[in-house]
C-alpha positions in Angstrom: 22.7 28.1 1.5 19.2 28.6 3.1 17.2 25.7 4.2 15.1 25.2 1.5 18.0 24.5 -0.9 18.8 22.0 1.5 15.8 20.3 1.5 15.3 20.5 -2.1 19.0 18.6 -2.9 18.7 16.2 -0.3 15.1 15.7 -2.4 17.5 15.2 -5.1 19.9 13.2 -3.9 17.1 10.7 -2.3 15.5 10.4 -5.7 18.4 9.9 -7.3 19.3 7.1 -5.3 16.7 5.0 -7.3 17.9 3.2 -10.0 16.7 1.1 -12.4 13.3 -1.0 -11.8 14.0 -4.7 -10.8 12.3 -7.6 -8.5 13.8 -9.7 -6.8 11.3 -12.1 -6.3 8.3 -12.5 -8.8 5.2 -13.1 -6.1 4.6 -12.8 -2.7 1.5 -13.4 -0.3 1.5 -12.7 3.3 -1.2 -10.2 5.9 -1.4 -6.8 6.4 -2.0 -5.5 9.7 -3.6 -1.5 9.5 -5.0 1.3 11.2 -8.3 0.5 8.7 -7.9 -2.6 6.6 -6.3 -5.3 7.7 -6.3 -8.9 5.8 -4.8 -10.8 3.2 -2.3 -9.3 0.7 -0.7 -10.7 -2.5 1.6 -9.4 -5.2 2.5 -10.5 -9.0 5.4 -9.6 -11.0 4.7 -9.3 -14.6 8.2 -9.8 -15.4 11.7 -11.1 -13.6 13.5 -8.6 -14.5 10.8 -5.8 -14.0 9.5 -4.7 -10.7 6.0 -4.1 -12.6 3.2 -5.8 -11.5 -0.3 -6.5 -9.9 -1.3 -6.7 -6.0 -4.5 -7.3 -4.6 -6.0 -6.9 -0.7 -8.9 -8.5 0.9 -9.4 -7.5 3.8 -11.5 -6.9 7.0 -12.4 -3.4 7.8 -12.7 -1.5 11.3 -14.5 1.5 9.7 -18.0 1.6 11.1 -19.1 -1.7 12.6 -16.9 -3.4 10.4 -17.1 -4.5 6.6 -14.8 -6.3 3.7 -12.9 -4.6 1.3 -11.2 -5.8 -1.8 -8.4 -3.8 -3.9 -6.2 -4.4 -6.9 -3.2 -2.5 -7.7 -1.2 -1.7 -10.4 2.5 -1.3 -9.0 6.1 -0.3 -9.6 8.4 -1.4 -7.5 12.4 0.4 -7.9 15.2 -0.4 -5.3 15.8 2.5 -2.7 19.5 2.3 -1.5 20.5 5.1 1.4 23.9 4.9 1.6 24.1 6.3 5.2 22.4 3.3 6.5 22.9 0.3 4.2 19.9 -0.9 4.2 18.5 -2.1 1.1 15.0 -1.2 0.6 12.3 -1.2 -2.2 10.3 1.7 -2.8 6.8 0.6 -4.1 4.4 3.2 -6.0 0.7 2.0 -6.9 -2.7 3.0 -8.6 -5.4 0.8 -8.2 -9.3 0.8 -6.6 -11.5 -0.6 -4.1 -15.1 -2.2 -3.7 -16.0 -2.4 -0.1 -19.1 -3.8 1.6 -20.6 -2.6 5.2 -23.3 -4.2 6.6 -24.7 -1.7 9.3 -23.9 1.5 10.8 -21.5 3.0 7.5 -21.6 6.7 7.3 -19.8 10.0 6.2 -19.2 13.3 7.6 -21.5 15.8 7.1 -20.9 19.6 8.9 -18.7 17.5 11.3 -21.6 14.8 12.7 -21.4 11.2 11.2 -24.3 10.9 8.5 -25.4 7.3 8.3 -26.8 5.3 4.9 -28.6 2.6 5.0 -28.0 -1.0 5.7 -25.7 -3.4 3.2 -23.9 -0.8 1.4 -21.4 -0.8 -1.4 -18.5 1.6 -1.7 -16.2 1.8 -5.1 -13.2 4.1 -5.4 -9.7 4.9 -6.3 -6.5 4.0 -3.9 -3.0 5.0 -4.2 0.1 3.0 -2.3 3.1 4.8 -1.6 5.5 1.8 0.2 9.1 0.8 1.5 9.3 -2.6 1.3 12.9 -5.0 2.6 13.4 -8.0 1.4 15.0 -10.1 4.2 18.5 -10.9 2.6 18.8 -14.5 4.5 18.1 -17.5 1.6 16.7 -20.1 3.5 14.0 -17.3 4.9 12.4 -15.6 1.9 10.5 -13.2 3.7 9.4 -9.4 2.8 8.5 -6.5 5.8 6.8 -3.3 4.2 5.3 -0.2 5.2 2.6 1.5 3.5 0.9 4.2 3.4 -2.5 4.3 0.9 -4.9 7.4 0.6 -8.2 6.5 -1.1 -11.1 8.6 -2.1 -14.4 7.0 -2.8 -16.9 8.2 -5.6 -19.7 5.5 -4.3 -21.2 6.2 -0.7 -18.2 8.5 0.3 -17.1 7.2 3.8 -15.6 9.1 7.1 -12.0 7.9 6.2 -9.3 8.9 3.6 -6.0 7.4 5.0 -4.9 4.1 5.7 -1.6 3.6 7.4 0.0 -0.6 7.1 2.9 -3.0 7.6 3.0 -6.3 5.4 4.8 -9.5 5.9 4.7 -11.2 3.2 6.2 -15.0 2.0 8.1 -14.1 -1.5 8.6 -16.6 -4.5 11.9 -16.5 -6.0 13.1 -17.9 -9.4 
């Protein structure tokens, strides 16, 4: 067998580890700490019994001088098991957008030199979240630790950046 059928069914078998969508807490709010955005993060199940739900970030930005950015997400959240290492993780995938706001000094790349706009400027544009998320299994410490991973493109005032790399800790409600 070469190595890319390898690759391909252990794709598989990964994948196939997923089972069916379920939360085991219904909200959560906690900080993110990242490479761009780094603030306040919260999370809302639509459901109990369905890992469906709504997130939203506010947070600081280190792009430029600095700014605020704000983004909602639409999320689906499916246990991840890995039998190898018995660790039971959540794997998070979300759509959603963001509004940011820069005050000085934002800019984009233009033939490899930093193009600056204007002072005070707004940014709108779409955000993905590919996440693995564990859920600290101790009762009397209802705590979540994730790792994220969330390209963005921006269709307002296009910005130097594409890729923002996190970890959340987050405080989770359970029923």
């Amino acid at each position: 067998m070469n190595q890319m059928h390898k690759k391909i069914i252990s794709f598989c078998i990964l994948f196939t580890s997923v089972s069916a969508s379920y939360a085991q807490y219904h909200a959560g709010i906690g900080g993110r700490v990242a490479k761009f955005n780094s603030g306040l993060t919260m999370k809302y199940f639509f459901r109990p019994d369905n890992a469906t739900g709504v997130s939203i970030l506010i947070a600081h930005s280190k792009i430029s001088e600095g700014g605020w950015v704000i983004s909602p997400m639409y999320e689906n959240q499916l246990p991840f098991r890995i039998p190898l290492i018995q660790l039971p993780l959540d794997f998070i995938m979300g759509v959603g957008m963001h509004i940011g706001y820069y005050h000085t000094k934002y800019y984009k790349i233009v033939n490899g030199l930093p193009d600056y706009y204007k002072d005070n400027i707004i940014t709108v544009g779409a955000d993905l979240l590919v996440a693995l998320e564990y859920q600290v299994a101790i009762k009397w410490l209802p705590l979540a630790i994730g790792i994220e991973a969330q390209p963005f493109y921006e269709f307002v005032n296009k910005g130097p950046e594409f890729l923002d790399f996190g970890a959340t800790l987050k405080y989770v409600f359970t029923e």
